[in-house]
PDB file of N, CA, C and O in Angstrom:
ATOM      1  N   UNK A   1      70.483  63.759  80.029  1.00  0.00           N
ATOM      2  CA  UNK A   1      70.696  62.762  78.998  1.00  0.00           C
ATOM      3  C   UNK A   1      69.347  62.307  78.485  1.00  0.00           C
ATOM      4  O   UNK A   1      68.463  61.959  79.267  1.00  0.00           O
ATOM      5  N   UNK A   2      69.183  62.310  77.134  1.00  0.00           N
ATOM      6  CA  UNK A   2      67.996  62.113  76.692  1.00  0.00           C
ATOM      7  C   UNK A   2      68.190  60.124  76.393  1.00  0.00           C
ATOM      8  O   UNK A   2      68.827  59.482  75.559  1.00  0.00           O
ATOM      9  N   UNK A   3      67.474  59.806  77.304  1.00  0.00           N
ATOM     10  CA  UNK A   3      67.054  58.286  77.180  1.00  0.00           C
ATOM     11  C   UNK A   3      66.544  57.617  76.195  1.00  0.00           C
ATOM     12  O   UNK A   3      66.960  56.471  76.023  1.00  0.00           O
ATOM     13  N   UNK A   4      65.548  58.140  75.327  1.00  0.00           N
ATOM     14  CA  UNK A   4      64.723  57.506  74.061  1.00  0.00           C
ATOM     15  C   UNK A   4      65.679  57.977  73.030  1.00  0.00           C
ATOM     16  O   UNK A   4      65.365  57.683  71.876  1.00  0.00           O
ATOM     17  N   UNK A   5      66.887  58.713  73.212  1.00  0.00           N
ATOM     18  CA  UNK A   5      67.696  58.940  72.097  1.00  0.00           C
ATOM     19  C   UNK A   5      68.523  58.043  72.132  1.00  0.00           C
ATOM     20  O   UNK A   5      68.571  57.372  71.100  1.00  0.00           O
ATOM     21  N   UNK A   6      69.267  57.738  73.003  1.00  0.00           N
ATOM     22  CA  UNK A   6      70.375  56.877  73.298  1.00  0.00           C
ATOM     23  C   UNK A   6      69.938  55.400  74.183  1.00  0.00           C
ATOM     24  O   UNK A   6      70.784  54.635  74.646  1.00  0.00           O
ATOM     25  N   UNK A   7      68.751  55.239  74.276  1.00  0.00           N
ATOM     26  CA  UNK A   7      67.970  54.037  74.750  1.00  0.00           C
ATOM     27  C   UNK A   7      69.270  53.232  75.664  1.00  0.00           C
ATOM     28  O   UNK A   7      69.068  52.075  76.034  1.00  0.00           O
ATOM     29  N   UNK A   8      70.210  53.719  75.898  1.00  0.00           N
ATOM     30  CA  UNK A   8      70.957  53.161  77.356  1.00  0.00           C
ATOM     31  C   UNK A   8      71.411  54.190  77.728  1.00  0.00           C
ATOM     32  O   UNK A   8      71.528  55.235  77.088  1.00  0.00           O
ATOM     33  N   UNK A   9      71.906  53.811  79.546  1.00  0.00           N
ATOM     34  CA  UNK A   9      72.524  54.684  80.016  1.00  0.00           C
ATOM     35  C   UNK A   9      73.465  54.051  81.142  1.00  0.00           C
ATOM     36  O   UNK A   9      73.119  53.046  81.763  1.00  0.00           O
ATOM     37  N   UNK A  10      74.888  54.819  81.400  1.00  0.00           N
ATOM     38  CA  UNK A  10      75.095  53.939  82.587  1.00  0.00           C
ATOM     39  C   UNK A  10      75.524  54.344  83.660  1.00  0.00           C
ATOM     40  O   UNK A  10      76.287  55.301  83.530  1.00  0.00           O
ATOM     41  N   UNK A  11      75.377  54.062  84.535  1.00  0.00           N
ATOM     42  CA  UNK A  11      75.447  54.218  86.181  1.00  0.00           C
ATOM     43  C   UNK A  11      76.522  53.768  87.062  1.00  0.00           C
ATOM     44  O   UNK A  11      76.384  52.629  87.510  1.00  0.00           O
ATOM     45  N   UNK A  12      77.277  54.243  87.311  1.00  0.00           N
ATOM     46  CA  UNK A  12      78.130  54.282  88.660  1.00  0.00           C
ATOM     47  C   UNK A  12      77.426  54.345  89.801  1.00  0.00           C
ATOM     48  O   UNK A  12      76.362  54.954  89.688  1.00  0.00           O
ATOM     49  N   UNK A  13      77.760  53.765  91.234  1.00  0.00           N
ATOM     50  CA  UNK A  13      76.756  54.105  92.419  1.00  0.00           C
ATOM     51  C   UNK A  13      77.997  53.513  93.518  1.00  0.00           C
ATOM     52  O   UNK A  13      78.583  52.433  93.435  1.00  0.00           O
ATOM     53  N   UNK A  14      78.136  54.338  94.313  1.00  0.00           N
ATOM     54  CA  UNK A  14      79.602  54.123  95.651  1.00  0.00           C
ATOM     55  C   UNK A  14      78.451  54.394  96.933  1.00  0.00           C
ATOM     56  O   UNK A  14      77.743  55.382  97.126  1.00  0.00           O
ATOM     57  N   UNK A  15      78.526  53.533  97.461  1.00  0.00           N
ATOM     58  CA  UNK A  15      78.188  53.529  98.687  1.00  0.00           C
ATOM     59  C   UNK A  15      79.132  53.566 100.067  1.00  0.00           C
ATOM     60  O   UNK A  15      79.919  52.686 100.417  1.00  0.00           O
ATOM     61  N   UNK A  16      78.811  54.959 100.829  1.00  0.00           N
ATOM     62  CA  UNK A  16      80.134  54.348 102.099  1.00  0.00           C
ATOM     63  C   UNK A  16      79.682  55.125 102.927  1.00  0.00           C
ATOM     64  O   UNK A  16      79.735  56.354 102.978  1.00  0.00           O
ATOM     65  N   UNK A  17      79.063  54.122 103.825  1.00  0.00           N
ATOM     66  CA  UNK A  17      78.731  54.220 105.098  1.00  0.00           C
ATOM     67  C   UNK A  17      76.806  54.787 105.079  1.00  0.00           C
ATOM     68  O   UNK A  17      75.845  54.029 105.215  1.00  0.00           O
ATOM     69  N   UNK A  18      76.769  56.012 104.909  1.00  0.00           N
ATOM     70  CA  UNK A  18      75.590  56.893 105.254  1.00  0.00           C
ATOM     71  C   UNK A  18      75.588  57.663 104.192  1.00  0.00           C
ATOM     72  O   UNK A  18      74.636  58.424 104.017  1.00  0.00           O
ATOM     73  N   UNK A  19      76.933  57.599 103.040  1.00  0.00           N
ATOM     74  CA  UNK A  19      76.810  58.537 101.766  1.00  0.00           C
ATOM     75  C   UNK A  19      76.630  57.404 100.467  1.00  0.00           C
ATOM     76  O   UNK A  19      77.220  56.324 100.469  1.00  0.00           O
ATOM     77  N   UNK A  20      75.760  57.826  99.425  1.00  0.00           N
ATOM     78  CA  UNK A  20      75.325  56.939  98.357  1.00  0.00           C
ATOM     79  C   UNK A  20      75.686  58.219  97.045  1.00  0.00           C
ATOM     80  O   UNK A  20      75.342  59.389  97.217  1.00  0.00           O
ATOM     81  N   UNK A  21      76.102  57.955  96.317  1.00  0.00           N
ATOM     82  CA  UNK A  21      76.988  58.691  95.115  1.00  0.00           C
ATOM     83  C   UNK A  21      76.511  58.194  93.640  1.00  0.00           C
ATOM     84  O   UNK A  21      77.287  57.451  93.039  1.00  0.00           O
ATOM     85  N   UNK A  22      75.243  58.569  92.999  1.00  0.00           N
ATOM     86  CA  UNK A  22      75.470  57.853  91.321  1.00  0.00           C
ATOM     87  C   UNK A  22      75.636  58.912  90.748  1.00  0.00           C
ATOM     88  O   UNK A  22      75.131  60.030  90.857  1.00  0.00           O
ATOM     89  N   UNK A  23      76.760  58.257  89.817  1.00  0.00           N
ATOM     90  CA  UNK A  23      77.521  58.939  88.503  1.00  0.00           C
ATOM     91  C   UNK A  23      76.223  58.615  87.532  1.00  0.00           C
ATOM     92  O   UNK A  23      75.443  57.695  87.777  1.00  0.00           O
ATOM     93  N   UNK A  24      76.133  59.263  86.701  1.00  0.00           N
ATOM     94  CA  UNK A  24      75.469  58.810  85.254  1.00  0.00           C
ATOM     95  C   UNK A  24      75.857  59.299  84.446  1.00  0.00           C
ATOM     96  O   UNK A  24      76.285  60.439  84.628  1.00  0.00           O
ATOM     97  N   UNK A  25      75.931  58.565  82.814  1.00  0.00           N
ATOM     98  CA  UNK A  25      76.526  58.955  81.370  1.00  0.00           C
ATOM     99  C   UNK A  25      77.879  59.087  81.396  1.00  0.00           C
ATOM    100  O   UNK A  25      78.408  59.751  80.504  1.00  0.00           O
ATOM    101  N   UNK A  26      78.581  58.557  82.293  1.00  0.00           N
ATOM    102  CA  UNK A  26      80.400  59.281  82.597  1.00  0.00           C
ATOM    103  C   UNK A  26      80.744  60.162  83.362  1.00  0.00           C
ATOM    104  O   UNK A  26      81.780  60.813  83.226  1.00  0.00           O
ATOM    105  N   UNK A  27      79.268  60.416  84.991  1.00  0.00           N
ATOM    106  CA  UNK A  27      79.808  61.340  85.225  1.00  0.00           C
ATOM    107  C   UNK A  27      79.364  62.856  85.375  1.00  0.00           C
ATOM    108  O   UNK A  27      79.575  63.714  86.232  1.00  0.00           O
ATOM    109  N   UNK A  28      78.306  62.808  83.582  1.00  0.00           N
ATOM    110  CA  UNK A  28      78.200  63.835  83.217  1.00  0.00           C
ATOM    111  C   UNK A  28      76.729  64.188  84.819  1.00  0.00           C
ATOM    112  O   UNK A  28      76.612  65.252  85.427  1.00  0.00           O
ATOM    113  N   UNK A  29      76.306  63.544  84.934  1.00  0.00           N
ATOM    114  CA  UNK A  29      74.972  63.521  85.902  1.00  0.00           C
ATOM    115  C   UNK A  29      75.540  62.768  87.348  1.00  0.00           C
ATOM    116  O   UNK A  29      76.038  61.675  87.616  1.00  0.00           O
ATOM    117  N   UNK A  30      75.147  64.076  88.159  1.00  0.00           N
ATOM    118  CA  UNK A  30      75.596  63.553  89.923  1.00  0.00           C
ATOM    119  C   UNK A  30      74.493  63.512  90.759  1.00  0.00           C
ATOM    120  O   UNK A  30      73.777  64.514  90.760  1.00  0.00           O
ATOM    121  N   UNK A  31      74.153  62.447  91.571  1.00  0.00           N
ATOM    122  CA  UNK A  31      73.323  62.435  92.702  1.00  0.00           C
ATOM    123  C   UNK A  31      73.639  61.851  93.700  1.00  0.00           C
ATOM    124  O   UNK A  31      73.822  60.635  93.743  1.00  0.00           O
ATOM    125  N   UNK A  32      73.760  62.697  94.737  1.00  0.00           N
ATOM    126  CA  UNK A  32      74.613  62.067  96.308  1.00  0.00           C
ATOM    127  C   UNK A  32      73.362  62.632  97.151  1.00  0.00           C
ATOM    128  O   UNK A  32      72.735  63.684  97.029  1.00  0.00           O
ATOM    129  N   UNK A  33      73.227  61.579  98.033  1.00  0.00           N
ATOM    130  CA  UNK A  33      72.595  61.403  98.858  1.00  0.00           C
ATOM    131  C   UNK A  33      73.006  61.008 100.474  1.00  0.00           C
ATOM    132  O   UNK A  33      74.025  60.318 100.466  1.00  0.00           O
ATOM    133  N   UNK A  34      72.527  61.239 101.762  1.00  0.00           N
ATOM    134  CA  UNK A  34      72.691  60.452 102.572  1.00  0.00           C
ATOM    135  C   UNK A  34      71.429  59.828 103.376  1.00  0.00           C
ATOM    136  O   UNK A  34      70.363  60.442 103.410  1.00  0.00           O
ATOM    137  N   UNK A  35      71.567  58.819 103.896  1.00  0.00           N
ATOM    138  CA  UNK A  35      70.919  57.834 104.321  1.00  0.00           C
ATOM    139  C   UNK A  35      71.562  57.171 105.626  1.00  0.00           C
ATOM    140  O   UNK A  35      72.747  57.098 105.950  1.00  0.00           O
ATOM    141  N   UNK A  36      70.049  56.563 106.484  1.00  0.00           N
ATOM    142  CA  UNK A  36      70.608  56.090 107.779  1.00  0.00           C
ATOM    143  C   UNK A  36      69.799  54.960 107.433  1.00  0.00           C
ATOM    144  O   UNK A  36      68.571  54.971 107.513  1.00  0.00           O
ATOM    145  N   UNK A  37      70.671  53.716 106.941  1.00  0.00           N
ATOM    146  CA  UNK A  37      69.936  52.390 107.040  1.00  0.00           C
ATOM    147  C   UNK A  37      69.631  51.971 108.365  1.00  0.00           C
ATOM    148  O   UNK A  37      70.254  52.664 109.169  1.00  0.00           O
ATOM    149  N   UNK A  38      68.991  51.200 108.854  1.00  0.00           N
ATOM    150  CA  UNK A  38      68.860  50.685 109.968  1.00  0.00           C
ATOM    151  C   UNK A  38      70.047  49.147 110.511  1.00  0.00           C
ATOM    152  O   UNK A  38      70.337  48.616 111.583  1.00  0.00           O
ATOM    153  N   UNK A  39      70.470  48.906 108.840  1.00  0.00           N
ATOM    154  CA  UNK A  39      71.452  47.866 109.250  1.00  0.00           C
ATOM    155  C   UNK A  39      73.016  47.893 108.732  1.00  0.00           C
ATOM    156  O   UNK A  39      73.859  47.179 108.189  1.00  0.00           O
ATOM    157  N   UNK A  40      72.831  49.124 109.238  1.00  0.00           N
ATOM    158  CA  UNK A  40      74.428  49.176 108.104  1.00  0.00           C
ATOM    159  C   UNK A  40      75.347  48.650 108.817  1.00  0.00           C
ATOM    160  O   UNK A  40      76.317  48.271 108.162  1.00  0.00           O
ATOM    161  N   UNK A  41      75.419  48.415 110.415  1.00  0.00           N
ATOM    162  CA  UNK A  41      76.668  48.231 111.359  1.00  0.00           C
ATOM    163  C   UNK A  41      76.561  46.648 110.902  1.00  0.00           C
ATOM    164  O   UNK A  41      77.460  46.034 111.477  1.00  0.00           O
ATOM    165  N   UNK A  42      76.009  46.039 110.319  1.00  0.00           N
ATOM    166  CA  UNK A  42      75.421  44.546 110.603  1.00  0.00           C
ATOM    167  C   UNK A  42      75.382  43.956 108.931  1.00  0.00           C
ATOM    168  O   UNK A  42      75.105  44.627 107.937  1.00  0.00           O
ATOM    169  N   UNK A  43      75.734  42.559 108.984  1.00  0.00           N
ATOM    170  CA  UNK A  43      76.228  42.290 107.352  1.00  0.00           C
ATOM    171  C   UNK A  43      75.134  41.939 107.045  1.00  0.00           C
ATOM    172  O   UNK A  43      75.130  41.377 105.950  1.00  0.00           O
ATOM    173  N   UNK A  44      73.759  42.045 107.727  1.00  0.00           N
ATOM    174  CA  UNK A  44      72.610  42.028 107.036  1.00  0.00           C
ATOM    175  C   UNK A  44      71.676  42.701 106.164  1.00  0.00           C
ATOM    176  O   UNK A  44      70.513  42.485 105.825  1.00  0.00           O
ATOM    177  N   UNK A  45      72.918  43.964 105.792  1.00  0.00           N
ATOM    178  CA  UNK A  45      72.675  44.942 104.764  1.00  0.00           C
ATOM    179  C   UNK A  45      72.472  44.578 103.214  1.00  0.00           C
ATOM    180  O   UNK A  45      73.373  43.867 102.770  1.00  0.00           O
ATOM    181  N   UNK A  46      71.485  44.921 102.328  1.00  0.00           N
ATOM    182  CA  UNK A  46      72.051  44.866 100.739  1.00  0.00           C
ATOM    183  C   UNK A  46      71.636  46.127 100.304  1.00  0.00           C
ATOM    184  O   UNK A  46      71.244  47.063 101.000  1.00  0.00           O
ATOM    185  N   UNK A  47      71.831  46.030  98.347  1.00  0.00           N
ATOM    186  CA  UNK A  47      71.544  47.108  97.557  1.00  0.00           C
ATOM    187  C   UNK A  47      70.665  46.342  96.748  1.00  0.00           C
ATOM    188  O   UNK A  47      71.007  45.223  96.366  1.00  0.00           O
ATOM    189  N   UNK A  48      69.466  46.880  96.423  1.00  0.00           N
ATOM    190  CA  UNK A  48      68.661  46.624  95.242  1.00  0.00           C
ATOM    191  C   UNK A  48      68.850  47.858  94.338  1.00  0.00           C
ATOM    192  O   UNK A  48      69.042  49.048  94.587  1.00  0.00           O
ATOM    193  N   UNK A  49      68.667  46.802  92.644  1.00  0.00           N
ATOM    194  CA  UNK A  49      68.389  47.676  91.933  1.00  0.00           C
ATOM    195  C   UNK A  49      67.161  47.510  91.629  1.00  0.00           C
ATOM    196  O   UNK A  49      66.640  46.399  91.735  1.00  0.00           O
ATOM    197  N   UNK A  50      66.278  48.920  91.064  1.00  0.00           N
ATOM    198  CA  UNK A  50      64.895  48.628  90.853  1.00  0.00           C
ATOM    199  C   UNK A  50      64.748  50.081  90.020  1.00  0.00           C
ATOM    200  O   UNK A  50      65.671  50.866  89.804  1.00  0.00           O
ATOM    201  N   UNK A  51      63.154  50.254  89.553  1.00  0.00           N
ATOM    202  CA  UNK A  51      62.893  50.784  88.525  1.00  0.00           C
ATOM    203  C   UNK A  51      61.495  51.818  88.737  1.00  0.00           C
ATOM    204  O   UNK A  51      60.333  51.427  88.629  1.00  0.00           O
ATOM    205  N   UNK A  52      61.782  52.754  88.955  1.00  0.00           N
ATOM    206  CA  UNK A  52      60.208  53.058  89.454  1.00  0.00           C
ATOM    207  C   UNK A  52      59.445  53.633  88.118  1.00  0.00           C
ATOM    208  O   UNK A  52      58.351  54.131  88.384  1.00  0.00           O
ATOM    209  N   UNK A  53      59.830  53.658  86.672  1.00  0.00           N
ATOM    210  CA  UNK A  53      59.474  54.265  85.241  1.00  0.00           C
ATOM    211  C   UNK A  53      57.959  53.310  85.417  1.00  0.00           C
ATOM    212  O   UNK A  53      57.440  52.702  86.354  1.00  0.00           O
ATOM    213  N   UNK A  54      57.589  53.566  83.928  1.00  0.00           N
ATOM    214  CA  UNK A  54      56.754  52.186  83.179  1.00  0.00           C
ATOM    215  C   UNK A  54      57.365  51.721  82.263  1.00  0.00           C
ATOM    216  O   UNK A  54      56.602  51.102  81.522  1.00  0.00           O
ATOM    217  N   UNK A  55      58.780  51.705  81.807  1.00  0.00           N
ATOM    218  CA  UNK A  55      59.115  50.719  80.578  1.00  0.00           C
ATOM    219  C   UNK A  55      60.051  50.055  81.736  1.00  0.00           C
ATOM    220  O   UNK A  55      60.611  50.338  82.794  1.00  0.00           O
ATOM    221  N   UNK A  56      59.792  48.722  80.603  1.00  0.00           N
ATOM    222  CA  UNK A  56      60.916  47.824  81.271  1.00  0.00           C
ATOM    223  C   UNK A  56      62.302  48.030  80.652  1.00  0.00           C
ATOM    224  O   UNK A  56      62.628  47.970  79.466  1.00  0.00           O
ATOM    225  N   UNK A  57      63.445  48.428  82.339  1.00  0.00           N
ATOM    226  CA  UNK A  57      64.452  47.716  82.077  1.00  0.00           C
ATOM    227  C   UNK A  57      65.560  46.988  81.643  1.00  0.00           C
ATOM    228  O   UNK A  57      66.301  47.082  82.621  1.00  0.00           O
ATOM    229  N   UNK A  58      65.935  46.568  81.118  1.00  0.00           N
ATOM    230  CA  UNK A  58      67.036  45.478  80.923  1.00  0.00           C
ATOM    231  C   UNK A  58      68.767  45.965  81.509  1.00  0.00           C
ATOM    232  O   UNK A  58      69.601  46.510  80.786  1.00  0.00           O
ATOM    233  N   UNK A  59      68.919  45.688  82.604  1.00  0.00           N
ATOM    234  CA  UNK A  59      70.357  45.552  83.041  1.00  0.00           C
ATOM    235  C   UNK A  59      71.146  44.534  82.369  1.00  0.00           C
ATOM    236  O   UNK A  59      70.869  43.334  82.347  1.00  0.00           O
ATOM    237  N   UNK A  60      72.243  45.144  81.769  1.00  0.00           N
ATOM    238  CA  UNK A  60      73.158  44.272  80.865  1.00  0.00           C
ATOM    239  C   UNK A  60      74.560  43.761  82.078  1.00  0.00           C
ATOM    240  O   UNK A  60      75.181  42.699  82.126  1.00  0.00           O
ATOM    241  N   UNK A  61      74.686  45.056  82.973  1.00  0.00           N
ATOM    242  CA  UNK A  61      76.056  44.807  83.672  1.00  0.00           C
ATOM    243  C   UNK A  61      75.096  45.014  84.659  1.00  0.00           C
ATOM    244  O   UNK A  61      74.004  45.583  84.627  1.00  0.00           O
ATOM    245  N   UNK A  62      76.025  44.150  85.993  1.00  0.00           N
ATOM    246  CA  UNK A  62      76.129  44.763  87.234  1.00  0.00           C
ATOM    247  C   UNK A  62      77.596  43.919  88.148  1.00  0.00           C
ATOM    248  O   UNK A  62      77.918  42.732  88.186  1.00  0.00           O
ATOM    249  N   UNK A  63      77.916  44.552  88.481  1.00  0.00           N
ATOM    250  CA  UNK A  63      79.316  44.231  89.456  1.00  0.00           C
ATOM    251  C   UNK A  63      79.263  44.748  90.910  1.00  0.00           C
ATOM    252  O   UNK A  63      78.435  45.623  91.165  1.00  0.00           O
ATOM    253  N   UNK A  64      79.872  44.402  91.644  1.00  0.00           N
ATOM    254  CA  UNK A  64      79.451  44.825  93.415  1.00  0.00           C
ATOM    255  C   UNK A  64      81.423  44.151  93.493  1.00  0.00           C
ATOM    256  O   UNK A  64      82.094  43.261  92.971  1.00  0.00           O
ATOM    257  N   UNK A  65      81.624  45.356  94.556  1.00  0.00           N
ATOM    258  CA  UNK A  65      82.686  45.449  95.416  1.00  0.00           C
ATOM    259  C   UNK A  65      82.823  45.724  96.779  1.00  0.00           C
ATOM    260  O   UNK A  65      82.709  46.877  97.195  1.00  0.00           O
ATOM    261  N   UNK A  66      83.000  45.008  97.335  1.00  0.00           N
ATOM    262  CA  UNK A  66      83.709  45.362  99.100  1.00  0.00           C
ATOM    263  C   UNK A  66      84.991  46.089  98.764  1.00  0.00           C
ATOM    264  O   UNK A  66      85.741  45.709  97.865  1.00  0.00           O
ATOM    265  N   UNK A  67      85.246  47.296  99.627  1.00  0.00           N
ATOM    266  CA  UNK A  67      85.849  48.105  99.564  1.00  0.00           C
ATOM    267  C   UNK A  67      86.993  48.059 101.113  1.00  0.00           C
ATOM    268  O   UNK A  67      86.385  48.324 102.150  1.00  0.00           O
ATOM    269  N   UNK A  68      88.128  47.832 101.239  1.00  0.00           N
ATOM    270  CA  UNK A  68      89.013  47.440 102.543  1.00  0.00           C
ATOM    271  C   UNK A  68      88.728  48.849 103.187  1.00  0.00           C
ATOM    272  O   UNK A  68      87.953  49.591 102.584  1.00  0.00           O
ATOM    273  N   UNK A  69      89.227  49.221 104.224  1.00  0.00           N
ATOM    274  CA  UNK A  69      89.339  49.708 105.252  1.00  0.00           C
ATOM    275  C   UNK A  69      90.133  50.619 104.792  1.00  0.00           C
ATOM    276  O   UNK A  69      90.893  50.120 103.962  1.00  0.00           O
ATOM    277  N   UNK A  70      90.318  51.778 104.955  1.00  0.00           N
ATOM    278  CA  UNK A  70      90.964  52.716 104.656  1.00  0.00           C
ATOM    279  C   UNK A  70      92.073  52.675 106.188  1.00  0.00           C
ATOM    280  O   UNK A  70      91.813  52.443 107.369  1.00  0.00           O
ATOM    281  N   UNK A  71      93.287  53.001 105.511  1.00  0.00           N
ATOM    282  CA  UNK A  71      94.883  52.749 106.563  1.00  0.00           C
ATOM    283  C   UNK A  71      94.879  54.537 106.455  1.00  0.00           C
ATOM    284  O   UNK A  71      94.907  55.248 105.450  1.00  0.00           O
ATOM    285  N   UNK A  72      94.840  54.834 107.631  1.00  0.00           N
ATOM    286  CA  UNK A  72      95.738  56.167 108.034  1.00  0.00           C
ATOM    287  C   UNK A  72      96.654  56.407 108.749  1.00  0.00           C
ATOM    288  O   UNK A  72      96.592  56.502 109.974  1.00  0.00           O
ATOM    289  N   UNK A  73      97.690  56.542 108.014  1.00  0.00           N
ATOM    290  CA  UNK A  73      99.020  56.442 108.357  1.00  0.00           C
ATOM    291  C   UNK A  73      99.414  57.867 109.745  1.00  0.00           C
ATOM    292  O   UNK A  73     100.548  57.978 110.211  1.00  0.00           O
TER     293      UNK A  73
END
């Protein structure tokens, strides 16, 4: 996705457990990752967003969800 064309873009990101998932543009762009936080068992966990470019920024949305427990029947 060309960025200076469309000067936004947007991001999906699912976190669960040790797997981290961003969607970008709808989707069209996937990056999954895994990771061993050191505090994930412990609610002293967060997510930052951050920017490692040189232009600034501007986040218009952001939303955060706790996700229940998955029931296996």
């Amino acid at each position: 996705m060309d960025i200076e064309e469309h000067k936004t873009i947007t991001l999906r990101t699912l976190l669960d457990h040790s797997v981290i998932e961003s969607f970008g543009d709808g989707g069209r762009t996937c990056i999954t990752a895994r990771v061993y936080p050191e505090h994930v068992s412990k609610s002293s966990s967060h997510t930052y967003v951050f920017n490692n470019g040189s232009s600034t920024v501007k986040v218009s949305k952001l939303e955060a969800w706790d996700l229940a427990t998955a029931a296996v029947a």
